[in-house]
VEXDRENKE-454600 format. One line per 2 residues: their letters; for each residue z, y negated, x negated of C-alpha. Coordinates in Angstrom, 1 decimal. Layout:
N
A = Z/Y/X; ...
// end
This chain:
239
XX = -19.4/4.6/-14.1; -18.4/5.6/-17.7
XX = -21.0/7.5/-19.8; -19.9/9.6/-22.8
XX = -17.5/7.7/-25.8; -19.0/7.1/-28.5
XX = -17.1/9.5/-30.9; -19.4/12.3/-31.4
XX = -16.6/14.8/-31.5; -15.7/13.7/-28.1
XX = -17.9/14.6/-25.4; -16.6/13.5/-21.4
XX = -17.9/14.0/-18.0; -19.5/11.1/-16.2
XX = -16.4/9.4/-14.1; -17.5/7.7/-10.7
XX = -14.9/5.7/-8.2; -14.8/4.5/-5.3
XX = -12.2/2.3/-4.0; -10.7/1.1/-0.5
XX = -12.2/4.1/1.0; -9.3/4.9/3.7
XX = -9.2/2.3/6.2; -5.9/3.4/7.8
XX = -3.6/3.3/4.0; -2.5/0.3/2.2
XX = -4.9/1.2/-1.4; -7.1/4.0/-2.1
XX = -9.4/5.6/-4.4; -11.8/8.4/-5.2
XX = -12.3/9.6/-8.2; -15.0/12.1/-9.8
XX = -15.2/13.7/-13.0; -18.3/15.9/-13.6
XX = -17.5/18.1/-10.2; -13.7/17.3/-10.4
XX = -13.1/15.1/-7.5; -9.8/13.5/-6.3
XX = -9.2/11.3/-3.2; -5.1/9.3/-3.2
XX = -4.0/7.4/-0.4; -1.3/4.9/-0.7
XX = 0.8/3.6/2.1; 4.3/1.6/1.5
XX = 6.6/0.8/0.9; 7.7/1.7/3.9
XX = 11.1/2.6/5.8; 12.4/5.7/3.9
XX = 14.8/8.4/5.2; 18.1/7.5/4.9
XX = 18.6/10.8/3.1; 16.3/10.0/0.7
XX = 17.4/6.3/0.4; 18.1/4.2/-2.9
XX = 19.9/1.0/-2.7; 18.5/0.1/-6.0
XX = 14.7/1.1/-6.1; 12.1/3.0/-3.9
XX = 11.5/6.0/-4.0; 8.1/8.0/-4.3
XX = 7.0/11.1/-2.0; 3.8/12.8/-3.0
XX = 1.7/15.6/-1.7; -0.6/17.1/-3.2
XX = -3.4/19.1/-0.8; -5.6/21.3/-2.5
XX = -9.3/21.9/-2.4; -8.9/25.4/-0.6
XX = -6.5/24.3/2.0; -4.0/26.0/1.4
XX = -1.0/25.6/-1.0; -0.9/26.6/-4.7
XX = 1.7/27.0/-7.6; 0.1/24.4/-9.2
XX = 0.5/21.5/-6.2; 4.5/21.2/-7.1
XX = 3.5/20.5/-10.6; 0.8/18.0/-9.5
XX = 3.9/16.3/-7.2; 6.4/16.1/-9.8
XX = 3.7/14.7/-12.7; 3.2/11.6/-10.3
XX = 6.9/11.3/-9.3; 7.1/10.8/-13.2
XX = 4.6/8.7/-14.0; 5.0/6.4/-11.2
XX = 9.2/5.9/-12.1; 7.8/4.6/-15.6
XX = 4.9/2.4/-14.7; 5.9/0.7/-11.2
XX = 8.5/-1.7/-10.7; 10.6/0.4/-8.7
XX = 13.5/-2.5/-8.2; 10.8/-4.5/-6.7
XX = 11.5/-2.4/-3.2; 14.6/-0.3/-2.7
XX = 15.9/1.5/0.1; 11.8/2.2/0.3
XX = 9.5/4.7/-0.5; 5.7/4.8/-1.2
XX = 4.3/7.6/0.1; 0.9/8.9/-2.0
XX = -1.3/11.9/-0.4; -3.5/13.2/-2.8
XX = -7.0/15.2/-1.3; -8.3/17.6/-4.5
XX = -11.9/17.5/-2.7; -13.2/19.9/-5.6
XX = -12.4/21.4/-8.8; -13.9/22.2/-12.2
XX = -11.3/21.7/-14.7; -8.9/18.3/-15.9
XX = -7.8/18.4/-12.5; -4.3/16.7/-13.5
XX = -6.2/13.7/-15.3; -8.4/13.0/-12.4
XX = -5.7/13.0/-10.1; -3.5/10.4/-12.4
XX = -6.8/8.3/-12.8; -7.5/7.8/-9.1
XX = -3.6/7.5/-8.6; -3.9/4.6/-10.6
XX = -6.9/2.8/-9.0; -5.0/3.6/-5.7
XX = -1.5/1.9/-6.7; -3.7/-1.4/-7.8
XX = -5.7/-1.3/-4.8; -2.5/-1.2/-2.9
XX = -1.2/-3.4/-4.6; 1.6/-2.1/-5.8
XX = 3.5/-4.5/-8.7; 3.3/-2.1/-11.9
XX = 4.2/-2.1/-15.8; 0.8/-1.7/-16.7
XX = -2.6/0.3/-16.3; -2.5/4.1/-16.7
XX = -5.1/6.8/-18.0; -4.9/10.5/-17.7
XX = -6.9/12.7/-20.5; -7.6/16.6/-20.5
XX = -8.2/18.1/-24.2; -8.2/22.3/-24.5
XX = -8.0/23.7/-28.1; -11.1/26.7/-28.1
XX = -10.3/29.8/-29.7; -12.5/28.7/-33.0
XX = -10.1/26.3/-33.3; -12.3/23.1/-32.3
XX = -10.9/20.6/-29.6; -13.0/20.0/-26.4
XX = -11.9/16.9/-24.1; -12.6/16.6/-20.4
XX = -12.5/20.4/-20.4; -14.2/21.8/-17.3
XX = -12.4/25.3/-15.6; -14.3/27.8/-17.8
XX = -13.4/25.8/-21.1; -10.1/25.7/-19.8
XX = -10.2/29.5/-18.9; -11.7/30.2/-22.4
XX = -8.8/27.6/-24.7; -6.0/28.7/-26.2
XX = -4.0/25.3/-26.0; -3.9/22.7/-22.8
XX = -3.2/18.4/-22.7; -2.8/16.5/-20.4
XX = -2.1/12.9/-21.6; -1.3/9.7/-20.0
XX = -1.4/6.5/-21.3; -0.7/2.6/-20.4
XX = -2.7/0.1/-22.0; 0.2/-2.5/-23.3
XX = 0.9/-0.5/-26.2; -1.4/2.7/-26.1
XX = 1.6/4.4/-25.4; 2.1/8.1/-24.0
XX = 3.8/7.8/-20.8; 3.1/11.9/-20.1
XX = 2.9/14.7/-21.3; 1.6/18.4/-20.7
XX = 0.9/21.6/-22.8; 0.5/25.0/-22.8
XX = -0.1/27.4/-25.0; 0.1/27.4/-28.6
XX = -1.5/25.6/-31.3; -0.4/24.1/-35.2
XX = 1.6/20.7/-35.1; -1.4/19.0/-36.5
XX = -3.9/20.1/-33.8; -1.7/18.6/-31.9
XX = -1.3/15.2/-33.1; -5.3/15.3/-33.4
XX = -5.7/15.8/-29.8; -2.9/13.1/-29.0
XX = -5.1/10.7/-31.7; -8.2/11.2/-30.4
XX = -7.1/11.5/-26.2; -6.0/7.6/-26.9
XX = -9.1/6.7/-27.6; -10.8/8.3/-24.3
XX = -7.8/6.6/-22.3; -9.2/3.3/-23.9
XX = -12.8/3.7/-22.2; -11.1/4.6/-18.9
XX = -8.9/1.4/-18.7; -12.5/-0.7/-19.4
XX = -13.9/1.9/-16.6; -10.9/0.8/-14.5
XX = -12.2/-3.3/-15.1; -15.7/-2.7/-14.3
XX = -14.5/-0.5/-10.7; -12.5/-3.6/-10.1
XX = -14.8/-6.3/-11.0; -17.7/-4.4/-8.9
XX = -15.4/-4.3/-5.8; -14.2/-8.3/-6.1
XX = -17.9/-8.9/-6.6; -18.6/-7.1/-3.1
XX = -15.5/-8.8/-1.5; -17.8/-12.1/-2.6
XX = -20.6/-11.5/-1.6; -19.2/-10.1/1.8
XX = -17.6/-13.5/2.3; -20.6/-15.8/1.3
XX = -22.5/-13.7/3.9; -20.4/-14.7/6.9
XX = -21.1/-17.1/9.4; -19.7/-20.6/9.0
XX = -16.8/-21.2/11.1; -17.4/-23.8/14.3
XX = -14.5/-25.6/14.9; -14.3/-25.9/19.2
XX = -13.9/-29.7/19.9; -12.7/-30.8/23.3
XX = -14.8/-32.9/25.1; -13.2/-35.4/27.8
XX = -15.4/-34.5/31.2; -16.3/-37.6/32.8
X = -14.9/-38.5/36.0
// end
């Protein structure tokens, strides 16, 4: 669990995981953010349609599901943000003529949806598996009316800005990887937001460690727990 960074013009929602949690995919995760919650499900690579076929790299089919049930404008978006991030970060030559399919549950929202969904996207690849580039970290930021930045807006902050982010980050080079924004706002409130969202993704990729570290502990433990092993030895009967 991360708490709040320690910038006191930042303020971010609680963010819980939970990994492994699909026992029929190759990697998952869930991820909640104040009462943002995400579930992705990883499976591949596996066998692709020869339609959809690269001889050169795998390719990536998402779907996006959300909380209502039904389909929204926004799902597409949602799709194409993690087609894009995953051709930057994975090793895509590592597999072709594959694909990797990722379902993505939106359980519930209240605002940063997109960041959520590229947070537990990324805890699902490396629970998969899946050889990647680097670590990845999706950050909300609104600009207010008043001008102030708020990060890890929920929906009525978002409702209420006049300017969306969405950034996402790999940890090599504290590099932006993605982009989002809407609205308007000056060039320098801009480059604020992009500042300051780098330093959030920086407590989620030690958030991402400690989820990790927590679930190798349980692996542990689970194994020091079993029974030894008997080895059967065969016993000559006497005649």
């Amino acid at each position: 669990m991360i708490g709040p960074v320690p910038d006191n013009s930042i303020r971010v929602r609680p963010i819980v995981s939970e990994l492994a949690i699909l026992s029929n995919c190759d990697g998952s995760a869930r991820v909640r953010q104040g009462d943002t919650s995400v579930v992705v499900g990883i499976w591949g690579p596996v066998e692709v349609r020869q339609s959809r076929e690269n001889p050169e790299k795998c390719v990536f089919e998402p779907s996006v599901k959300a909380a209502t049930g039904h389909g929204t404008p926004l799902d597409k978006m949602y799709e194409e943000a993690i087609t894009q991030t995953c051709e930057q970060i994975v090793y895509t030559a590592s597999h072709p003529r594959t694909s990797i399919q990722i379902i993505v549950q939106i359980e519930s929202e209240d605002g940063s949806v997109l960041a959520v969904v590229k947070n537990a996207l990324c805890l699902a690849l490396m629970d998969a598996g899946i050889p990647m580039r680097s670590m990845f970290a999706g950050v909300s930021c609104v600009e207010m009316e008043n001008g102030e930045l708020s990060w890890d807006p929920t929906a009525e902050e978002e409702e209420e800005s006049t300017a969306r982010f969405t950034f996402v980050f790999e940890n090599l080079k504290d590099q932006a990887v993605y982009m989002q924004c809407t609205g308007e706002c000056h060039l320098e409130r801009y480059m604020l937001a992009l500042q300051k969202s780098r330093q959030v993704a920086g407590q989620v990729f030690g958030f991402y460690r400690e989820s990790f570290e927590k679930l190798l502990r349980k692996d542990i433990k689970y194994q020091m727990l079993l029974p030894p092993v008997i080895k059967n030895e065969v016993v000559d009967e006497p005649e």
